[in-house]
N, C-alpha and C positions, 0 to 999 in steps of 0.2 A: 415497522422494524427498521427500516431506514433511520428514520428520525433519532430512532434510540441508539443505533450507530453512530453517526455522525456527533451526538451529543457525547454518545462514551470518548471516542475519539479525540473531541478536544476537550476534554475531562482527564484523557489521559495525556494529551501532548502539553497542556496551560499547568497542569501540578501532579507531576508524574510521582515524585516521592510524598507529597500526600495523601496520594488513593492507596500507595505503600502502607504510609502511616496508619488509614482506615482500615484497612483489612486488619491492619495488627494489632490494632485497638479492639477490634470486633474476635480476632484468634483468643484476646488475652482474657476476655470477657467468657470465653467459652472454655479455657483452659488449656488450647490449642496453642502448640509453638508458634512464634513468631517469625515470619520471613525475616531475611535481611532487608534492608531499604533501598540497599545499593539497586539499581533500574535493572539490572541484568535477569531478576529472577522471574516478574510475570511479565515481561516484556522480552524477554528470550523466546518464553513461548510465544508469546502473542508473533514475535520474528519468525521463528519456525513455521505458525499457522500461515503466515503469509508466503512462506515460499510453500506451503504444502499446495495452497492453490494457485499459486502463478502454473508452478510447476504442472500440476493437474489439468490447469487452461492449457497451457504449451502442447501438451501429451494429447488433450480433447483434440484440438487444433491439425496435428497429425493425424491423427487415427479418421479423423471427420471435417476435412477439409472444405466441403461446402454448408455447412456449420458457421452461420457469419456472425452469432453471438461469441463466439469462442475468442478470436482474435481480438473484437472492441475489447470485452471484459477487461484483457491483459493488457492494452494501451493503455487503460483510465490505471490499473494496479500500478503498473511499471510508473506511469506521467504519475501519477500522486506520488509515489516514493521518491521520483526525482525531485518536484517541487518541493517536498518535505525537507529533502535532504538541501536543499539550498536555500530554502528558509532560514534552517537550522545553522550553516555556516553562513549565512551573512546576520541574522540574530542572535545566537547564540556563542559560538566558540569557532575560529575557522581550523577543523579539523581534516585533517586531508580524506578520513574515511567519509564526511559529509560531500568533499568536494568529486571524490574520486565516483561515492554510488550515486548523486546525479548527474555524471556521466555518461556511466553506464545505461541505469535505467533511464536516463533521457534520451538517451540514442536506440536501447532497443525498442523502447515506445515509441520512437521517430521512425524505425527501422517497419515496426507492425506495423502500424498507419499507414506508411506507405504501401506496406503490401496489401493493405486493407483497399487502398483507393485504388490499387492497380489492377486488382483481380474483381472488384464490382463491378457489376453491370453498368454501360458507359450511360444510359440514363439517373441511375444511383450516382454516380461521382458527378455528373454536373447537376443533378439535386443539390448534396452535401454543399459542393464548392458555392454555389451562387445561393442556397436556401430557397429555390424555388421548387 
């Protein structure tokens, strides 16, 4: 399943309004309305689904504090939207909404992590740190 994420993913970030185009090729063939192409429509959702589980990690996190999958999860979510998002304005367009959310989710992925290595077991942080 991984695999097949990772593949959708840059399937959808290398030609975002082609996979548009394919769905609506495949809607028109079936007699089904066509989306619009403009990126906002399965990428909105696919946006929502992604705060539905930061958000949900955040909330795990709380509720289940010694729970140490919780908090990495939402590093790697948060660090991928940041590097995404600064990908995107230094290849594609520099948009301040690109500059602005990795920022954001750079620092509160910088913010987790830190509380990640400060609340481990000090044999676990000098694991991590040196890889031994």
């Amino acid at each position: 399943m991984a695999g097949t994420f990772a593949v959708v993913g840059v399937i959808f970030a290398a030609i975002p309004g082609k996979v548009l185009a394919a769905f609506n090729y495949l809607a028109g063939g079936l007699d089904w309305p066509e989306s619009t192409t403009e990126p906002y429509t399965l990428y909105l959702a696919l946006a929502i689904a992604y705060m539905y589980v930061v958000t949900l990690l955040a909330w795990k996190m709380a509720r289940h504090p010694e729970e140490r999958a919780y908090p990495w999860l939402l590093v790697h979510g948060k660090a991928a939207s940041a590097v995404v998002c600064i990908a995107l304005f230094v290849l594609q367009e520099q948009y301040l909404l690109y500059l602005a959310n990795f920022v954001v989710d750079g620092a509160i992925a910088l913010f987790i992590w830190w509380l990640c290595l400060r609340s481990a077991p000090r044999g676990v942080v000098a694991e991590r740190t040196t890889g031994r």
